[in-house]
N, C-alpha and C positions, 0 to 999 in steps of 0.2 A: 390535569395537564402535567406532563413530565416535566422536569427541569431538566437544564442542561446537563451537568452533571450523568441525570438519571439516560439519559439517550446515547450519551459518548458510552458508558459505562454497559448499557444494552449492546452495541457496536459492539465493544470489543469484549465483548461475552458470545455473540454469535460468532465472531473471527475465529475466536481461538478454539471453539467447539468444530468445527471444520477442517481447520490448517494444520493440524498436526497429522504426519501419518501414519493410519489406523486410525482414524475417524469413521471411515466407510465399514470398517468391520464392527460385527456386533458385537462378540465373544470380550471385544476390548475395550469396550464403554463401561462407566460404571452405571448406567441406568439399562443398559443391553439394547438401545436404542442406536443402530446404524443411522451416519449422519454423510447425505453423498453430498458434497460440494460440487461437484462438477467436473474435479479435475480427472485427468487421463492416468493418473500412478494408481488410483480407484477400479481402474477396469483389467480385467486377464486376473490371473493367478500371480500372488505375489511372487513365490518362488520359480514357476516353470516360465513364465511368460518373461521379455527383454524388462527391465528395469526401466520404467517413464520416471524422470525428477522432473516435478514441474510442484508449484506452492504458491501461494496468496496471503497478501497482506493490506492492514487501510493504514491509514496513517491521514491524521487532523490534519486542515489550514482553515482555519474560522470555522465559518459554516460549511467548508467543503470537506467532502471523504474524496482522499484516494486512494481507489481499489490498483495496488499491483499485484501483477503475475510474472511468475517468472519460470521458465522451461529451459530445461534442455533438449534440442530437436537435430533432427539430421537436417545437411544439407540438402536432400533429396525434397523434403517436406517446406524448404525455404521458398525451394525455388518453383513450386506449385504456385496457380494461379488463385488459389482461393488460400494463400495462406493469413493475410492479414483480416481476409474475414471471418476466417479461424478461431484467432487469440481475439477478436472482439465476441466472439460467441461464446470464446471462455471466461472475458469478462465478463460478460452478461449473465451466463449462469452461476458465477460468483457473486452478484450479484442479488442473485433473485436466491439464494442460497443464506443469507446475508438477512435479505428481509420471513425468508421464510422462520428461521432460527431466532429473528428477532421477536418477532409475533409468539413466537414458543415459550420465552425466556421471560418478554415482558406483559403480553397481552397485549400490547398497543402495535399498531400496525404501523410501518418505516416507510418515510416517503423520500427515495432519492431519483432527483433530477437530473439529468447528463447534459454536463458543462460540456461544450466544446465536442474535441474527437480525442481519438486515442493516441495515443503516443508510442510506437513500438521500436524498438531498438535492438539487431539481432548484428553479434558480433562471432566470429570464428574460433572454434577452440582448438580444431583440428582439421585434416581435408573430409572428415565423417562429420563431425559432430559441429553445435553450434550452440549458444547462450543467445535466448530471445528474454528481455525484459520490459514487461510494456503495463502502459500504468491508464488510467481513465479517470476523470474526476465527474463526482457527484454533489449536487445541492443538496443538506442535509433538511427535509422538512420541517416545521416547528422552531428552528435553531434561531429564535428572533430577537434574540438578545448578544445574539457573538457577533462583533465585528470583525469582516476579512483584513487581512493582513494587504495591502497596498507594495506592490514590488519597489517604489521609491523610497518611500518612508525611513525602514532601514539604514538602506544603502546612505542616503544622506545624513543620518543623523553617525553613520560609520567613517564618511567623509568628513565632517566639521570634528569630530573627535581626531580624528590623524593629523588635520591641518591643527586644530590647538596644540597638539603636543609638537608638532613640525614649528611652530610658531616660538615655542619654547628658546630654541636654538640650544646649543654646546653650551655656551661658553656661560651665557644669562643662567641658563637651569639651576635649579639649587643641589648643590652637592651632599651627598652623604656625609656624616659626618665623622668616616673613616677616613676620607679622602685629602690627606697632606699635599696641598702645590702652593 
């Protein structure tokens, strides 16, 4: 049985064999093993075809993986009816991209569950162009020993530290011992 460690450490071993671009070319691996992730900068002729920027990242919260994506797309392509089922299909394939490269890397096979739905967020850069960033979280298999992070927890232990120091006052607080009054 893998440890935690060994799983997080598999993850971001398949990420990063992926996300970089020239992945998908062979001539540029050092094993000469083409590796497609899914994305759209992957397809057409690097140099004749229009330049697609689009990239993927996970990033840890306990036992959960969040796979983001992030593009740049035209406004013409926003305002399509099938766009939002788009970028979860390119989640998806980053995904399955993800587990396939994991299996590669480690022999054990990556079991992630889909929390929730996606989150997509598409802001204007210009009257053409557009930044879509949109993120998906996943239950990492096996992770039976990490506890999730509690969105309170934090925040209150951030609040009774400000209120201690607020509690302080001016005047009570202990002064530096540069401080002549």
């Amino acid at each position: 049985m893998a440890t935690v460690y060994d799983i997080i450490k598999g993850i971001n071993q398949a990420a990063a064999n992926g996300a970089w671009d020239g992945a998908h070319e062979e001539s540029l691996q050092a094993d000469g093993k083409a590796r497609d992730a899914g994305l759209k900068r992957s397809q057409g002729h690097y140099i004749n075809d229009r330049r697609v920027m689009d990239g993927f990242g996970v990033k840890f919260h306990g036992p959960i993986l969040r796979v983001t994506y992030q593009a740049e797309t035209r406004i013409k392509e926003v305002q399509d009816s099938g766009f939002e089922n788009e970028v979860e299909g390119q989640i998806h394939e980053i995904v399955k991209f993800l587990k396939k490269e994991y299996k590669a890397i480690t022999g054990d096979s990556l079991t992630l569950t889909k929390e929730g739905d996606s989150h997509i967020l598409v802001q204007r850069i210009s009257n053409y162009r557009t930044d879509c960033q949109a993120h998906c979280d996943y239950r990492i298999g096996g992770l039976t020993d990490v506890e999730g992070i509690e969105p309170g927890d934090s925040k209150e232990r951030l609040d009774d530290t400000i209120r201690d120091f607020l509690s302080q006052g001016r005047d009570t607080a202990k002064k530096p011992s540069n401080v002549k009054v």
